[in-house]
N, C-alpha and C positions, 0 to 999 in steps of 0.2 A: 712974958712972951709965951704965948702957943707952941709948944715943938711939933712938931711935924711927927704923925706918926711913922717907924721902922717899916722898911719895907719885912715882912711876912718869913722868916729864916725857914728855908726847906728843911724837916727832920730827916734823918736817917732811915725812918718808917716810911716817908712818905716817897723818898728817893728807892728803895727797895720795892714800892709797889709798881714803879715806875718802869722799873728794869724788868721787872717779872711779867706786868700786862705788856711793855714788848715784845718781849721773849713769846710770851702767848702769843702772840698777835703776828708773830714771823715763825713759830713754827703754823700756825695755822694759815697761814700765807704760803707757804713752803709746800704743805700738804694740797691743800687747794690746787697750786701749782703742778704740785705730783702725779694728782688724779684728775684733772680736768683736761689737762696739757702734757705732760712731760711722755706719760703714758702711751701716750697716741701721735705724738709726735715721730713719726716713722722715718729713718733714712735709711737710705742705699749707700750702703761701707762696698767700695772698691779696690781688693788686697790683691795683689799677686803673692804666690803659693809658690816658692821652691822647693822642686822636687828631686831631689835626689835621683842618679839616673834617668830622668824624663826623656825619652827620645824626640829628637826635634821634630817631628812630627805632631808629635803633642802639647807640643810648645804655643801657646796661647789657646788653650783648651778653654772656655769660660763654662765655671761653673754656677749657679743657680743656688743658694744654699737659703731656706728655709726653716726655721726649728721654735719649739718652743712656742706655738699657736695659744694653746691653754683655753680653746673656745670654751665659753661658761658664762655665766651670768652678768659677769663684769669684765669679761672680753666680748663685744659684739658682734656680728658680723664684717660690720663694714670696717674694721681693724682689719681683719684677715684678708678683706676682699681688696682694700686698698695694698696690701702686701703682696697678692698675687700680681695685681695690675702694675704693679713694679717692676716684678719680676720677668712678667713679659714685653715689660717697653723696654729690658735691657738684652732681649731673644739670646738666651743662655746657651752651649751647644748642649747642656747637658743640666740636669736637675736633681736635686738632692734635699729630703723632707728627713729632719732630724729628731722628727719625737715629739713627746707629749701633745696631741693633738686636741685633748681634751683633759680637763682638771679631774683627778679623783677618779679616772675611769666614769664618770657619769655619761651611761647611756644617752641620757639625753639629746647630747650632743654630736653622738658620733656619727652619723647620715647626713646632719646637720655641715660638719666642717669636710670630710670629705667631699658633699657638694659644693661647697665655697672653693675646693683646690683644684675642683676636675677642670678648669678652663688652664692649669699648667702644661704646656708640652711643648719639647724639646728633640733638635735633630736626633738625638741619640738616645732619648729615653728618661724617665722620671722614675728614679730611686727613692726609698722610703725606708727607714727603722722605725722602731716603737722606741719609746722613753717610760720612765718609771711609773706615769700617769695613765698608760694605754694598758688597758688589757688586751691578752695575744689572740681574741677570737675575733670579735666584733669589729675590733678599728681595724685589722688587716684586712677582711674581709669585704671593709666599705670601702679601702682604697684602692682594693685589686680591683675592686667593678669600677672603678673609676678608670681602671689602665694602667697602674703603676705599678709596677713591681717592689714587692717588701721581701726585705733582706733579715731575718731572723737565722742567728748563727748560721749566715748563707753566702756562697760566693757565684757574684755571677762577670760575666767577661762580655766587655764589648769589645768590637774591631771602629778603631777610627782613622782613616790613610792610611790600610792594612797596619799600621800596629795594633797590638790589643794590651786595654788593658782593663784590669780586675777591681771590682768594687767588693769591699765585703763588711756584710752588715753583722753588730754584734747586737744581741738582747743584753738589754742594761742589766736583768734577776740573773745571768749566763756571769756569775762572780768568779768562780777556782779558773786558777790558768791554766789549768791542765786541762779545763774543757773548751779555753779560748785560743792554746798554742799549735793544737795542731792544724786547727782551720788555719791560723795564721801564716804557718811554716810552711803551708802546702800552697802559697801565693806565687806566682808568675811574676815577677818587676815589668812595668809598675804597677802598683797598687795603691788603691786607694781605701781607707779604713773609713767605715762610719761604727762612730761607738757616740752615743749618746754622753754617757760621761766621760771628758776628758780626763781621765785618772788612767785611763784605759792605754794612754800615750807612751804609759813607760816599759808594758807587755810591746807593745808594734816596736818601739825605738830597741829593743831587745834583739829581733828581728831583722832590723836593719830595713823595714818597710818605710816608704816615704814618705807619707800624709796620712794624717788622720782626721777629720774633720767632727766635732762634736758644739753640743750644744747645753743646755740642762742649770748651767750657770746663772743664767741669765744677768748675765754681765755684772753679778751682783744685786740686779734691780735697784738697790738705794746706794748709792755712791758716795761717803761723807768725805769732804775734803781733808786733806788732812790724815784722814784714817784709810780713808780707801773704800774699797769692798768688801766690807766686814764679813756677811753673810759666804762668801766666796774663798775663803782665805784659804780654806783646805785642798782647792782645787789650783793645779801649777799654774794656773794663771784666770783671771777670772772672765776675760773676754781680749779677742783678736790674737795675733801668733807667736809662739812659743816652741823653742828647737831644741831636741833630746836629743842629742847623737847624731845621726844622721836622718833625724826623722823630724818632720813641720805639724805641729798641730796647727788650728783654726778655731778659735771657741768661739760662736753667735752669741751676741748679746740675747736673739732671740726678739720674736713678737711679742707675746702677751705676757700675765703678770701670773702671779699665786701668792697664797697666804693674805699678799695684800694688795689691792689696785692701785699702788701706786710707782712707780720708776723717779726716781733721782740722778742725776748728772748720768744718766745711764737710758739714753733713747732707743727703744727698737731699733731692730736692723732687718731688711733684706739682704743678705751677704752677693758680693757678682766676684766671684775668685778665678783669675786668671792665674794658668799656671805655668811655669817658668822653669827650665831645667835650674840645678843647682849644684856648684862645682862640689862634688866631693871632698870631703875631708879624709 
């Protein structure tokens, strides 16, 4: 009698190659994913901001919160522009541009994305910092001719339903506190803080100022489950809000990307932050 030949025993070699072209084949699936799609996948996060003190006049103030653009080679136009167009189908009373508007300070691009933002404007005005990416001559300058007022270790004061209140921009290279506490300490309540890096949150929270709104994180850009935001981990929190004391940060994930085009579980944001008094402690 014939026996029938054994079906074919899988080796351990051969099962091992098996796992491994998966694994290739799903992180490059992953990456694909990260840079074709996740990247550009843009949404509108709508947070309410409690603020310490807020006078009820100020009480559903909506803010506008843009940061982290990174216009370059692998951020396009039409990223940014569909971020603007966001931002005005959500008609902000107020606007705020957190930095980095360009990667590596590259000339290139600075006339380039300040034209992509000039169509932003708000009842109350369009606030602007630099981020560690901007040089302080060039990118200020292309934003002022656009109409926006930049806040570089500067305080400026609006009036809204005769209350007034105070916005004050920090330069990210502006590091010793002794050159950032007196600007601080000479604030009006309320106040609002832009500081590019949220690290900044524990000088204000010192202070007892109410909000600080930053960006620079970018929400970690790759998100691993399980692990988190690795790239982020030094900063108190790596995107959305976070409370010191009596003081609310806001960290933006942020538009665009650096180092690398790609975003994982971590999609763009237009931020729209409604603000909200908040019972003292």
């Amino acid at each position: 009698m014939v026996k029938s030949p054994e079906p074919d025993r899988i080796s351990r070699r051969s099962v091992m190659k098996a796992i491994i072209a998966a694994g290739v084949g799903g992180v490059a699936g992953t990456g694909a994913y990260s840079f074709f799609y996740a990247r550009r996948n843009l949404e509108v996060t709508r947070t309410t901001i409690f603020a310490s003190g807020l006078p009820e006049a100020l009480s559903g103030l909506r803010i506008g919160f843009l940061t982290d653009l990174h216009r370059s080679l692998t951020v396009p136009r039409e990223d940014i522009e569909k971020a603007v167009t966001a931002t005005m189908k959500e008609r902000p009373d107020l606007i705020v541009l957190g930095g980095d508007y360009v990667t590596w300070r590259d000339p290139q691009y600075v006339d380039d994305v300040a034209d992509i933002l000039a169509p932003l404007t708000a009842p109350h005005g369009v606030f602007a910092i630099l981020g560690n990416h901007d040089d302080e001559r060039a990118m200020p300058a292309a934003l002022t001719a656009q109409g926006f007022e930049v806040l570089m270790d500067a305080r400026t004061r609006i009036t809204i339903a005769s209350e007034s209140l105070d916005l004050i921009g920090l330069r990210f290279w502006t590091r010793r506190s002794t050159d950032v506490i007196p600007l601080l300490s000479s604030a009006t309540r309320p106040t609002i803080v832009l500081a590019h890096d949220p690290r900044r949150v524990f000088e204000v929270a010192a202070l007892n100022l109410p909000v600080v709104l930053s960006g620079h994180t970018h929400g970690g850009q790759v998100v691993i489950p399980g692990l988190g935001a690795i790239a982020a981990r030094k900063f108190p929190i790596a995107a959305g809000v976070f409370h010191q004391m009596n003081t609310t940060l806001f960290v933006s994930r942020g538009i665009g990307t650096v180092y690398v085009p790609f975003r994982l579980n971590c999609p763009p944001e237009v931020a729209i932050l409604t603000l909200a008094k908040r019972s003292d402690l």
